[in-house]
C-alpha positions as a Markdown table, in Angstrom:
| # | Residue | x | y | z |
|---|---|---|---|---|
| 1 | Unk | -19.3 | -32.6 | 5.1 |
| 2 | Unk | -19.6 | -32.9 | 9.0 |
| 3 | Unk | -16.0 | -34.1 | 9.4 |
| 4 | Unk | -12.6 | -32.3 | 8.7 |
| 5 | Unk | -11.6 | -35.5 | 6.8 |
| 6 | Unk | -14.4 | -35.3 | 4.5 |
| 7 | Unk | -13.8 | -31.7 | 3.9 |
| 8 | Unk | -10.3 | -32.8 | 3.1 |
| 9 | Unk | -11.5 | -35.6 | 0.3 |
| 10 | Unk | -13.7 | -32.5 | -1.2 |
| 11 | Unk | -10.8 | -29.9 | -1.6 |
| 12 | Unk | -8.4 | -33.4 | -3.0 |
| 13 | Unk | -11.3 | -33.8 | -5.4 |
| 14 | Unk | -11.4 | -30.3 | -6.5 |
| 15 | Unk | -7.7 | -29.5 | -7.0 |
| 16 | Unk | -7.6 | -32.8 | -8.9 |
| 17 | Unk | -9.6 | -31.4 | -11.8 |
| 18 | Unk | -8.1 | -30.8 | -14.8 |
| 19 | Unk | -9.1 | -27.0 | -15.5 |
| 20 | Unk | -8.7 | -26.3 | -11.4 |
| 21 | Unk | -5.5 | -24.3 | -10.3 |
| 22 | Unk | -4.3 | -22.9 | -6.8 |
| 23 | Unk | -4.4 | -18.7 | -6.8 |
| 24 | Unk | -1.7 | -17.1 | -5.7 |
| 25 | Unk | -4.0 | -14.6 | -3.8 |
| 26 | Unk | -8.3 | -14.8 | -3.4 |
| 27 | Unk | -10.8 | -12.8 | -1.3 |
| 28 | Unk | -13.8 | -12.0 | -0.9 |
| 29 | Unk | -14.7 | -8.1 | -1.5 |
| 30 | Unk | -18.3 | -5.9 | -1.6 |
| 31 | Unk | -18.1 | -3.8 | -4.4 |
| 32 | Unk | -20.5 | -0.7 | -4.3 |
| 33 | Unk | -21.4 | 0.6 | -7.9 |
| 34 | Unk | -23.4 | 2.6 | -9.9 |
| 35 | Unk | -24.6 | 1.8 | -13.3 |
| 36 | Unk | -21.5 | 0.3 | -15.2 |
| 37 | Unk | -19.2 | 2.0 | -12.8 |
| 38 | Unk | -17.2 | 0.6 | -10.0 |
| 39 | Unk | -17.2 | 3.0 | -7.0 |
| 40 | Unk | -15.1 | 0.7 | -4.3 |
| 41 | Unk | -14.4 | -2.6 | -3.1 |
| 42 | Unk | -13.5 | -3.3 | 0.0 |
| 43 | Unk | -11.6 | -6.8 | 0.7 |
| 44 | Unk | -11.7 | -7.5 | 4.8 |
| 45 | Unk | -9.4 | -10.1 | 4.7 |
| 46 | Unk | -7.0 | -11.3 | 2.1 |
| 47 | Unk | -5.3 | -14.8 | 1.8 |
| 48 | Unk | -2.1 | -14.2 | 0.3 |
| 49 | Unk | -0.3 | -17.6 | -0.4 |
| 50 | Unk | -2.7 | -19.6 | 2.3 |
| 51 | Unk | -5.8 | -21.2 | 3.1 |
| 52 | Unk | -5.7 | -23.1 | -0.4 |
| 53 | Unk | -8.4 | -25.6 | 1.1 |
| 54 | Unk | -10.9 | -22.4 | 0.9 |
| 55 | Unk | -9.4 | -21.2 | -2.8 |
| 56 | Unk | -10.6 | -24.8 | -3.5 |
| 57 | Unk | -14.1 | -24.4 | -1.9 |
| 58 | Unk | -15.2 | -21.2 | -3.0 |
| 59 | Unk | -14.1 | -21.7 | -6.8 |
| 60 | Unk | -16.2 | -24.7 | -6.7 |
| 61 | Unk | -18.7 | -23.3 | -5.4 |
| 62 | Unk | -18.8 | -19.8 | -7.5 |
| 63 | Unk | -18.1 | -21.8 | -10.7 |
| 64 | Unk | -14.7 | -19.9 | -11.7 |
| 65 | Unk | -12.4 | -22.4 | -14.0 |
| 66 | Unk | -8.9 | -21.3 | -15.0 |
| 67 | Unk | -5.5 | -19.8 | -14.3 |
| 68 | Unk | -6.5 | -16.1 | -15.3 |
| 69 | Unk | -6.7 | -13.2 | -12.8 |
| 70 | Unk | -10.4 | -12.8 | -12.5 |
| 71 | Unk | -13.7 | -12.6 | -10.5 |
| 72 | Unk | -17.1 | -13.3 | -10.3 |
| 73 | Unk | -20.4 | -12.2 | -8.1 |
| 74 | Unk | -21.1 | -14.4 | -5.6 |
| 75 | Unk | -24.6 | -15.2 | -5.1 |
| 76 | Unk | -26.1 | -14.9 | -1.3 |
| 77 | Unk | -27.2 | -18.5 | -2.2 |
| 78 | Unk | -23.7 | -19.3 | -3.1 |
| 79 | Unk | -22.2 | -17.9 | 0.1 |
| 80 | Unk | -24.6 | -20.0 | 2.1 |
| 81 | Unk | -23.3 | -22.7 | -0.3 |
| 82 | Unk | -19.8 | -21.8 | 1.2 |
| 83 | Unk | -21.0 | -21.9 | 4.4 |
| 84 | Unk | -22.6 | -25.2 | 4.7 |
| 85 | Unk | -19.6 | -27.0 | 3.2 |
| 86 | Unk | -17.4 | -25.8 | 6.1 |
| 87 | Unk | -19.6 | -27.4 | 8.7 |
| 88 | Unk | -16.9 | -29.4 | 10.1 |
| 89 | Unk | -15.3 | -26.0 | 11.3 |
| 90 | Unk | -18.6 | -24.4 | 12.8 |
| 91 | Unk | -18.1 | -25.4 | 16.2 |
| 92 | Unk | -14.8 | -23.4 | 16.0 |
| 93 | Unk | -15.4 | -20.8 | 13.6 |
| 94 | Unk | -13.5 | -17.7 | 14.9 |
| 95 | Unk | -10.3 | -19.8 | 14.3 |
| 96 | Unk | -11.1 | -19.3 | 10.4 |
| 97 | Unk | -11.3 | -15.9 | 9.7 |
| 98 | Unk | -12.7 | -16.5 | 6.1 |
| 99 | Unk | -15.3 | -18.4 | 7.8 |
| 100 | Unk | -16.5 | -15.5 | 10.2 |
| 101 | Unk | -16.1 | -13.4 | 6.8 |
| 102 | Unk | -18.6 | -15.5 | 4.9 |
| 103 | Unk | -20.7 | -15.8 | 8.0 |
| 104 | Unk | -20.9 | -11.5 | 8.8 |
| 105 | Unk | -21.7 | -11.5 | 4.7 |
| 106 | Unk | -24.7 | -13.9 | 5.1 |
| 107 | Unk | -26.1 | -11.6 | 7.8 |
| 108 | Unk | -25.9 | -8.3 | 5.9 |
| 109 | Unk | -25.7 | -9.1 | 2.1 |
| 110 | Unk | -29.3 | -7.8 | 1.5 |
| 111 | Unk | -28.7 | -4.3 | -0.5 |
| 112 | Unk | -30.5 | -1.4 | 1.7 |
| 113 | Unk | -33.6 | 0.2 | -0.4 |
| 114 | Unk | -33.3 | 3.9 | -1.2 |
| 115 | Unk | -29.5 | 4.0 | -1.7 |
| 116 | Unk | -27.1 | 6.0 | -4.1 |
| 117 | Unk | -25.0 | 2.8 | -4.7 |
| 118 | Unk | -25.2 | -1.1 | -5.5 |
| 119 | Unk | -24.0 | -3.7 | -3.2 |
| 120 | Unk | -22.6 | -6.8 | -3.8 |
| 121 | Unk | -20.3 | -9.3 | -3.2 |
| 122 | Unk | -17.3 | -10.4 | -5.3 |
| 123 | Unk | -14.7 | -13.2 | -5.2 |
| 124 | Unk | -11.4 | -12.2 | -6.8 |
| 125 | Unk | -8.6 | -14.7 | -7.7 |
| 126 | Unk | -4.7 | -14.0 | -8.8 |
| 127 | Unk | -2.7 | -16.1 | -10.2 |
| 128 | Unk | 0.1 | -13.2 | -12.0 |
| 129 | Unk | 1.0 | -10.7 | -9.7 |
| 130 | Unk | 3.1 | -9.3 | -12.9 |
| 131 | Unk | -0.3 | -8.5 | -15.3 |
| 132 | Unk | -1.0 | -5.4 | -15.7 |
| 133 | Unk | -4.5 | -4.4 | -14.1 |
| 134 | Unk | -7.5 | -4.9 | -16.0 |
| 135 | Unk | -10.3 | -3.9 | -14.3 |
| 136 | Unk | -11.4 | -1.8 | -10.8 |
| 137 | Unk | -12.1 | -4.6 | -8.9 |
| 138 | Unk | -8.4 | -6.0 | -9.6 |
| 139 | Unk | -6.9 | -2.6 | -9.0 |
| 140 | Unk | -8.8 | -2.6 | -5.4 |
| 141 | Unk | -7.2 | -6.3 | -4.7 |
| 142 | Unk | -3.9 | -5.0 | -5.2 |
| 143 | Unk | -4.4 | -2.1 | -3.4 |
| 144 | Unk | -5.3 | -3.9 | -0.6 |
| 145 | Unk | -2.5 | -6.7 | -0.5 |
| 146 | Unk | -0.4 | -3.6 | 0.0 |
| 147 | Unk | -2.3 | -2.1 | 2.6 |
| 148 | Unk | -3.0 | -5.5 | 4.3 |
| 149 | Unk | 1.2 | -6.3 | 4.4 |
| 150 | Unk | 0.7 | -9.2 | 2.0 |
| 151 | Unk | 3.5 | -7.9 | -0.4 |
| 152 | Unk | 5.8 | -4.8 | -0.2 |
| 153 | Unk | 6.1 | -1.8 | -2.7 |
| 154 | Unk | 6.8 | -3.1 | -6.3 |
| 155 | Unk | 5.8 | -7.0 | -4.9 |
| 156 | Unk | 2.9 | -6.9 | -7.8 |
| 157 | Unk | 2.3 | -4.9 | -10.9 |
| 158 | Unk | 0.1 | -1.9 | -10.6 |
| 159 | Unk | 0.8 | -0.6 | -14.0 |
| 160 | Unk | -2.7 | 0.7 | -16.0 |
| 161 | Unk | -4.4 | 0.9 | -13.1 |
| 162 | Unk | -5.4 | 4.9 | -13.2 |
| 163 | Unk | -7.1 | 4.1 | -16.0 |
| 164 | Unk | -9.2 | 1.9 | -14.5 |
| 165 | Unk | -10.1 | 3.3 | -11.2 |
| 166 | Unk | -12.9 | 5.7 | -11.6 |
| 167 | Unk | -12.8 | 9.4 | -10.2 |
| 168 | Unk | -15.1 | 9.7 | -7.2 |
| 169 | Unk | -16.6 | 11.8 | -4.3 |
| 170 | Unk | -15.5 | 10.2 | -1.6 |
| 171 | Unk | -18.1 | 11.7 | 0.8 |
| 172 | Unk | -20.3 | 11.2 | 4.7 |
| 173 | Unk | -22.8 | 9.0 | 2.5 |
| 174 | Unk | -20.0 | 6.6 | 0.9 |
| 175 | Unk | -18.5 | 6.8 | -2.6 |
| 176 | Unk | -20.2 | 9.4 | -5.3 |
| 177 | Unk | -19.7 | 10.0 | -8.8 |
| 178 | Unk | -18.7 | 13.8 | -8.9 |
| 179 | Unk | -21.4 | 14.3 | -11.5 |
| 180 | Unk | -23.9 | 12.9 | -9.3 |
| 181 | Unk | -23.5 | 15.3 | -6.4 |
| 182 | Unk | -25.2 | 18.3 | -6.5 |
| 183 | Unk | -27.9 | 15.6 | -7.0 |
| 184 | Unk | -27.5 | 13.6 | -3.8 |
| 185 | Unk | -26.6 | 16.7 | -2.1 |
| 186 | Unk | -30.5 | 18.0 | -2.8 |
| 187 | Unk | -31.7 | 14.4 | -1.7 |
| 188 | Unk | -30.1 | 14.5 | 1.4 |
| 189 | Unk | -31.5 | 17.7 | 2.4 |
| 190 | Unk | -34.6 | 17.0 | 2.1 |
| 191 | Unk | -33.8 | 14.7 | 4.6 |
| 192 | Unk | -32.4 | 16.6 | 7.2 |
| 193 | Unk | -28.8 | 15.3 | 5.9 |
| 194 | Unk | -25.7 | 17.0 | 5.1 |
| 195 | Unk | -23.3 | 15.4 | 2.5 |
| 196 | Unk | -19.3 | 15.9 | 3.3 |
| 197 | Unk | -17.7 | 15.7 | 0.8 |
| 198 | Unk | -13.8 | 14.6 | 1.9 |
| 199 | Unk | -12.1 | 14.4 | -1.3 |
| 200 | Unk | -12.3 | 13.7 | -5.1 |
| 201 | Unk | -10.1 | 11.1 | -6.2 |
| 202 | Unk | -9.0 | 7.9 | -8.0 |
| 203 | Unk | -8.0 | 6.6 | -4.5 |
| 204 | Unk | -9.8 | 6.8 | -0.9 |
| 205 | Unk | -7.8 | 6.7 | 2.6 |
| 206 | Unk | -6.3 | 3.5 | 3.3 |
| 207 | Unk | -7.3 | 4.1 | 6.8 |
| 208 | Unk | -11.5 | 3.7 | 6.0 |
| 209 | Unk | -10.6 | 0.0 | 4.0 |
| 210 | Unk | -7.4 | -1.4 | 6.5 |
| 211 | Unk | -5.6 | -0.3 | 9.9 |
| 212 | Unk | -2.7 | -2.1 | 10.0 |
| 213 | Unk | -1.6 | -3.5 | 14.0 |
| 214 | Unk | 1.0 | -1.4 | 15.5 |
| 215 | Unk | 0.7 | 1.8 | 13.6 |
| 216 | Unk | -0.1 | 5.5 | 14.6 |
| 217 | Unk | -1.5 | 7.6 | 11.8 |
| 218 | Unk | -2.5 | 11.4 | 12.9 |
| 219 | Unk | -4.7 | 12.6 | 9.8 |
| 220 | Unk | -5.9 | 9.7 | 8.2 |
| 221 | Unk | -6.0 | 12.2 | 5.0 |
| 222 | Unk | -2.6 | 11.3 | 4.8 |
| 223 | Unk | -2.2 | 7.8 | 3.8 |
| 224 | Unk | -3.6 | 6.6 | 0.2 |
| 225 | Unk | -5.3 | 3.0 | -0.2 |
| 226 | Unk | -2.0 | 0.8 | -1.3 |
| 227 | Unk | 0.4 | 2.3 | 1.1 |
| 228 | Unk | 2.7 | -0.6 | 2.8 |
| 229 | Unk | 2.8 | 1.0 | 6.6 |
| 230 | Unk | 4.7 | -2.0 | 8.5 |
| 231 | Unk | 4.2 | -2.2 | 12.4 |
| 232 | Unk | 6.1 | 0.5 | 14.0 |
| 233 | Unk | 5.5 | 3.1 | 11.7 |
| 234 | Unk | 4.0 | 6.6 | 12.7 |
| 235 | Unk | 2.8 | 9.2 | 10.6 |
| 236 | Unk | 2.8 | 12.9 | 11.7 |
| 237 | Unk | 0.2 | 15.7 | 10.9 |
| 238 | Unk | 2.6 | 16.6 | 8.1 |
| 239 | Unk | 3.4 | 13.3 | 7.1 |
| 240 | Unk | 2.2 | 11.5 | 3.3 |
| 241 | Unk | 2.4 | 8.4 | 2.4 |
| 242 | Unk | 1.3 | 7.6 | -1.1 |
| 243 | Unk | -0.2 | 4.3 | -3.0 |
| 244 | Unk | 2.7 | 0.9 | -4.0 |
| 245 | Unk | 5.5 | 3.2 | -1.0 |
| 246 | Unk | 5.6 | 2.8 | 2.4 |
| 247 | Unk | 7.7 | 1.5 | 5.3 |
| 248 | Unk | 9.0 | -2.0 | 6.3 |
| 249 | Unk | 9.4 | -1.1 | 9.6 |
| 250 | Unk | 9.6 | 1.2 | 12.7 |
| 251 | Unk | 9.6 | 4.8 | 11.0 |
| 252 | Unk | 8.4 | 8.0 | 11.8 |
| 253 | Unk | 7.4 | 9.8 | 8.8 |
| 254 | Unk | 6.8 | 14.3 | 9.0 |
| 255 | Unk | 7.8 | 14.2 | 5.3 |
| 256 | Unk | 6.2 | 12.6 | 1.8 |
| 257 | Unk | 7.2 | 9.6 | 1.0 |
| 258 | Unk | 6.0 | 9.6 | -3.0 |
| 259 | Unk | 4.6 | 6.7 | -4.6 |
| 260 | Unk | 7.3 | 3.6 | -5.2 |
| 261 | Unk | 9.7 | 5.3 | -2.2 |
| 262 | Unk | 10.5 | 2.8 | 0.2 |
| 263 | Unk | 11.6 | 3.4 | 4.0 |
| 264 | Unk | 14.1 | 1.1 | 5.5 |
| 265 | Unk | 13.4 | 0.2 | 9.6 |
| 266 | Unk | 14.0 | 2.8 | 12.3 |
| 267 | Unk | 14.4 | 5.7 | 9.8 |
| 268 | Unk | 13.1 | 9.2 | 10.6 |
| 269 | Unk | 11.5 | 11.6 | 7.4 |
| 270 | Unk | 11.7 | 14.7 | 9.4 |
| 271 | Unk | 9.0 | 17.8 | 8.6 |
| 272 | Unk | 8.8 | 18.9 | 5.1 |
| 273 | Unk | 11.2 | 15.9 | 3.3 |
| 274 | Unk | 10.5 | 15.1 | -0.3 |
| 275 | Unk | 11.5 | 12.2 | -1.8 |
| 276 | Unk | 11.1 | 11.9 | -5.6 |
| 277 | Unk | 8.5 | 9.7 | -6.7 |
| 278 | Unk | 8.2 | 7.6 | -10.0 |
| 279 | Unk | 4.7 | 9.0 | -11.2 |
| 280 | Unk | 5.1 | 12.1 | -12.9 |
| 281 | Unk | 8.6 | 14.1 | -14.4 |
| 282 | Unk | 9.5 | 10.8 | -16.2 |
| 283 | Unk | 11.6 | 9.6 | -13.4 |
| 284 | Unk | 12.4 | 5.9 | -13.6 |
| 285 | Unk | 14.5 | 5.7 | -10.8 |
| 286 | Unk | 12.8 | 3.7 | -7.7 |
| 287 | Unk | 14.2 | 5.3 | -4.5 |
| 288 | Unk | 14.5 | 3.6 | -1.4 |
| 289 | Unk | 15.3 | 4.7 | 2.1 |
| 290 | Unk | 18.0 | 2.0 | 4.0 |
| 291 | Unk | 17.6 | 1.2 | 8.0 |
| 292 | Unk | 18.8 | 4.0 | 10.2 |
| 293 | Unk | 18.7 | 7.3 | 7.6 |
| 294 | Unk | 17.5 | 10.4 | 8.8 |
| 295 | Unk | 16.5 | 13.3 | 6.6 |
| 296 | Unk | 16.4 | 16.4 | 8.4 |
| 297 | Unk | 13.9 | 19.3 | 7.8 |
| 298 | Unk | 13.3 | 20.2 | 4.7 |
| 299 | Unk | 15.6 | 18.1 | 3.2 |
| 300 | Unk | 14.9 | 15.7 | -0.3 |
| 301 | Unk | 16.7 | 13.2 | -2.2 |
| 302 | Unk | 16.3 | 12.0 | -5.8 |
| 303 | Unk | 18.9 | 9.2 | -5.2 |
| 304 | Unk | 18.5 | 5.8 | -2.8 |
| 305 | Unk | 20.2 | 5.8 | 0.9 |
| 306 | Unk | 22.1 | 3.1 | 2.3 |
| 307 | Unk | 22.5 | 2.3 | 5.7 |
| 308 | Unk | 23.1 | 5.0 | 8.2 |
| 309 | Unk | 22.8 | 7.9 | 5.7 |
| 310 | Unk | 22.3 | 11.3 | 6.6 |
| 311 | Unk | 20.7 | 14.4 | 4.9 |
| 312 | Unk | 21.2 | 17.8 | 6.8 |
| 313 | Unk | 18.3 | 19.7 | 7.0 |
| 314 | Unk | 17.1 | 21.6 | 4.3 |
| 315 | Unk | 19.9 | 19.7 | 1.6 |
| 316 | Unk | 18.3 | 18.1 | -1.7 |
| 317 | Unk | 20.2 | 15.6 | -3.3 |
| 318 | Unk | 19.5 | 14.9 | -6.5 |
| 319 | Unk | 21.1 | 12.5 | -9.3 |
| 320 | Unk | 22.2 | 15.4 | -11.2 |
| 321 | Unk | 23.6 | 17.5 | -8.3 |
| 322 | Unk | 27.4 | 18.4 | -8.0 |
| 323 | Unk | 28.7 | 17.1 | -4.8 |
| 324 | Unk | 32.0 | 17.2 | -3.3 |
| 325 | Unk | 33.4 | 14.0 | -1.7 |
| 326 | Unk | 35.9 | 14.2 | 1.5 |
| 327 | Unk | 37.4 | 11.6 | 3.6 |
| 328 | Unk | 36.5 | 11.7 | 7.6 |
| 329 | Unk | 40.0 | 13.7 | 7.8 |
| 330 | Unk | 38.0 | 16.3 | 5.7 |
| 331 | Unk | 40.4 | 15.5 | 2.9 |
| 332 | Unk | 38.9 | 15.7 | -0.8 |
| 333 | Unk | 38.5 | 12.4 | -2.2 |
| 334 | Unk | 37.3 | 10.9 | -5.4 |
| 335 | Unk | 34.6 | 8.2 | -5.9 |
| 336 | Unk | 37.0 | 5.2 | -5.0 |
| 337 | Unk | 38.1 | 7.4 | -1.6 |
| 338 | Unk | 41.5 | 8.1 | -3.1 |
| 339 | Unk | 42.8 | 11.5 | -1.8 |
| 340 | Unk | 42.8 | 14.0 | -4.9 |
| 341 | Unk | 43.4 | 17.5 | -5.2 |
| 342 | Unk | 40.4 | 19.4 | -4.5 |
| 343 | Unk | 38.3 | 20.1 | -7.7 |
| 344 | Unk | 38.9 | 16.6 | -9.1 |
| 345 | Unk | 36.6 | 15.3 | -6.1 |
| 346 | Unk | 33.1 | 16.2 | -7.8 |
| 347 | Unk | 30.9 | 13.5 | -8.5 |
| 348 | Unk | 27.1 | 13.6 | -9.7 |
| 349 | Unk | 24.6 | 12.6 | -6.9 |
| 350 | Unk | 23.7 | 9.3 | -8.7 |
| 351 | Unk | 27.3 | 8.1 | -8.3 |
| 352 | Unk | 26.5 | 8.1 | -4.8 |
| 353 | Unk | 22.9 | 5.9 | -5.4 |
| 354 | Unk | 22.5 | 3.7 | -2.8 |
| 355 | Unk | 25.5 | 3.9 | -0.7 |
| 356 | Unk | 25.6 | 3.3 | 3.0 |
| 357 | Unk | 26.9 | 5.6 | 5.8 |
| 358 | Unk | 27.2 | 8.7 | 4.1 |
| 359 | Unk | 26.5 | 12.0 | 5.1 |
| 360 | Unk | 25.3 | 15.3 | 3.6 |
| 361 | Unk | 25.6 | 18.4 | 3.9 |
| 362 | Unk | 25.3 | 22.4 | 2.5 |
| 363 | Unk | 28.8 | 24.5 | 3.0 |
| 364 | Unk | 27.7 | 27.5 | 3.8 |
| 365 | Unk | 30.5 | 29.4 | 2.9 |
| 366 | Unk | 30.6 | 28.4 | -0.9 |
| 367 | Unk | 27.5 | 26.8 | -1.2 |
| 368 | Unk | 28.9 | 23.5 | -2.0 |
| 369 | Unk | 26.9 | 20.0 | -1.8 |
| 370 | Unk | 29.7 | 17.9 | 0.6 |
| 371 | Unk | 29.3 | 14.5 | 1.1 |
| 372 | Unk | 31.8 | 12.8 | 4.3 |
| 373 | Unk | 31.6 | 9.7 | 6.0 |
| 374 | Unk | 29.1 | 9.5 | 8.5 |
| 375 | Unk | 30.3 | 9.8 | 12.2 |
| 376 | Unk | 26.6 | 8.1 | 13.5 |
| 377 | Unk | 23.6 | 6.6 | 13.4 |
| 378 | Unk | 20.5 | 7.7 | 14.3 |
| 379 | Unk | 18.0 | 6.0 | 17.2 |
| 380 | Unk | 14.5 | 6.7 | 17.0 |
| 381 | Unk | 12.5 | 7.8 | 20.2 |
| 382 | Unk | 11.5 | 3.8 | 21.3 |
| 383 | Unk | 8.3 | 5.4 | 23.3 |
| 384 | Unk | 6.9 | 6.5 | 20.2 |
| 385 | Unk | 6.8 | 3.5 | 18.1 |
| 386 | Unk | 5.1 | 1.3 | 20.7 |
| 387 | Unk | 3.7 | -1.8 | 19.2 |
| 388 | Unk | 0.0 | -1.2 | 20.2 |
């Protein structure tokens, strides 16, 4: 197939079968694992929605029939396979990133002697971003169309996937089972090596799979594989940013933003926020930060922000907190902004879920949780969210 037309007539022939459908979502990915165990698989560069004439070419070429979420090894034979058919493109290859993909995996795909973990390639295919996961190498996909900005927080199911992501060392000499160490550890100093060992997890930083354009990240620590961090977004020392959350645009987060939070554009998570999660403490609730919030110091919320909301610094508003309601006159109100006599303007915090423009604060003088109108907006510092 020396001509793009002839490429075309191949894809038309393979889409025309009967058992052939388009995926949602494919990508090449090298697993590492040992024995039965999946230790990582990294996925350079996912098509989400796109490049369906490639779907086409590498099913055919792998052998995978159906509509299920799946994968399959791909042979080094296979890849050059791949390769050959896209010869109409090779005198303009770094157009086609899955091209220069396949090409960079021809040149390496030979498995190093004398190495802890097994190589190979994969080729994964969705075609239900609702299924549950099912195996490691589908609960690394996932991970990665987050990371990668194909979908936001909740755009696919993640659910089932702790139990099948296994618990590793993530260490200097690449991912370890944590019973395997002490073992490796000896190897490698026999060598003249030292093993660091930077965590033991389920999940590894997103920042050694995917670096997303126009983000600063401080302590790459702080980030989880399957965090959304949009362009814009900087993370502080302090900052966390946990697995399916994240930020859709400029942000700059010095507080936790817990997994299934997330923060609206040009909002500001000031040092030591907390904003409930949906993993643990059977909370169902998925919070989300609007555009233009600012939680001070300290501060928390177990309830969704509108626009333009405001959290005083060290205030925590959950759904079950008592909160006082006044007008901007400093009147009491009730939940409909009726004046009322004070007393019978005390509302729970989830009444307030997802409102915009309000503002939050602690009286210090009885210790009341007041909610008011809110005067302003914030504007985040433009020199620190630099696209670059």
């Amino acid at each position: 197939m020396n001509t793009i037309e002839a490429f075309k007539a191949y894809v038309a022939n393979v889409e025309a079968r009967e058992e052939y459908k388009k995926p949602l979502a494919f990508g090449l990915g090298i697993r590492r694992t040992k024995g039965d165990k999946v230790l990582d698989v990294n996925f350079p560069s996912i098509n989400w929605n796109t490049a369906f004439g490639t779907a086409a070419l590498i099913q055919d070429v792998v052998g995978y029939k159906g509509e299920e979420n799946g994968f399959v090894t791909v042979s080094k034979a296979q890849l050059q396979k791949a390769f050959d058919n896209f010869e109409a493109f090779h005198n303009e290859i770094e157009k086609h990133p899955n091209i220069v993909l396949i090409q960079q995996l021809l040149e390496t795909i030979n498995s190093p002697a004398n190495v802890y973990q097994k190589i190979d390639v994969v080729a994964y295919f969705l075609f239900d971003k609702d299924q549950p996961v099912v195996n490691a190498v589908e609960g690394y996909f996932k991970l990665q169309c987050l990371s990668q900005l194909h979908v936001l927080p909740h755009g696919l199911s993640l659910d089932g996937i702790f139990g099948k992501l296994n618990n590793v060392a993530w260490t200097s000499h690449g991912p370890i089972l944590p019973e395997d160490i002490d073992n490796e550890r000896i190897k490698a100093t026999f060598k003249g090596e030292n093993i660091i060992v930077s965590h033991v997890d389920k999940f590894p930083y997103m920042v050694n799979y995917h670096v997303p354009n126009g983000v600063r990240i401080v302590s790459g620590s702080q980030v989880r594989l399957g965090a959304h961090c949009a362009v814009g977004t900087t993370v502080m020392p302090a900052g966390y940013i946990n697995f399916n959350a994240g930020t859709k645009g400029n942000a700059m987060i010095e507080g936790r933003v817990s997994a299934g939070v997330v923060v609206g554009h040009n909002s500001d998570l000031g040092g030591g926020v907390s904003i409930m999660g949906t993993l643990s403490g059977g909370n169902k609730n998925v919070i989300s930060i609007g555009d233009k919030c600012l939680l001070g110091a300290n501060s928390g919320t177990g309830i969704s922000l509108g626009f333009g909301c405001t959290i005083a610094a060290g205030v925590y508003v959950t759904a079950a907190a008592k909160v006082w309601l006044y007008n901007a006159e400093k009147q009491p109100v009730d939940i409909e902004g009726n004046v009322v006599l004070e007393g019978q303007n005390i509302v729970k915090g989830a009444q307030l879920n997802g409102k915009e423009k309000l503002l939050f604060i602690l009286n210090s003088t009885n210790g009341h949780l007041e909610c008011k109108p809110n005067p302003k907006t914030i504007e985040l510092n433009e020199a620190l969210h630099v696209k670059n």
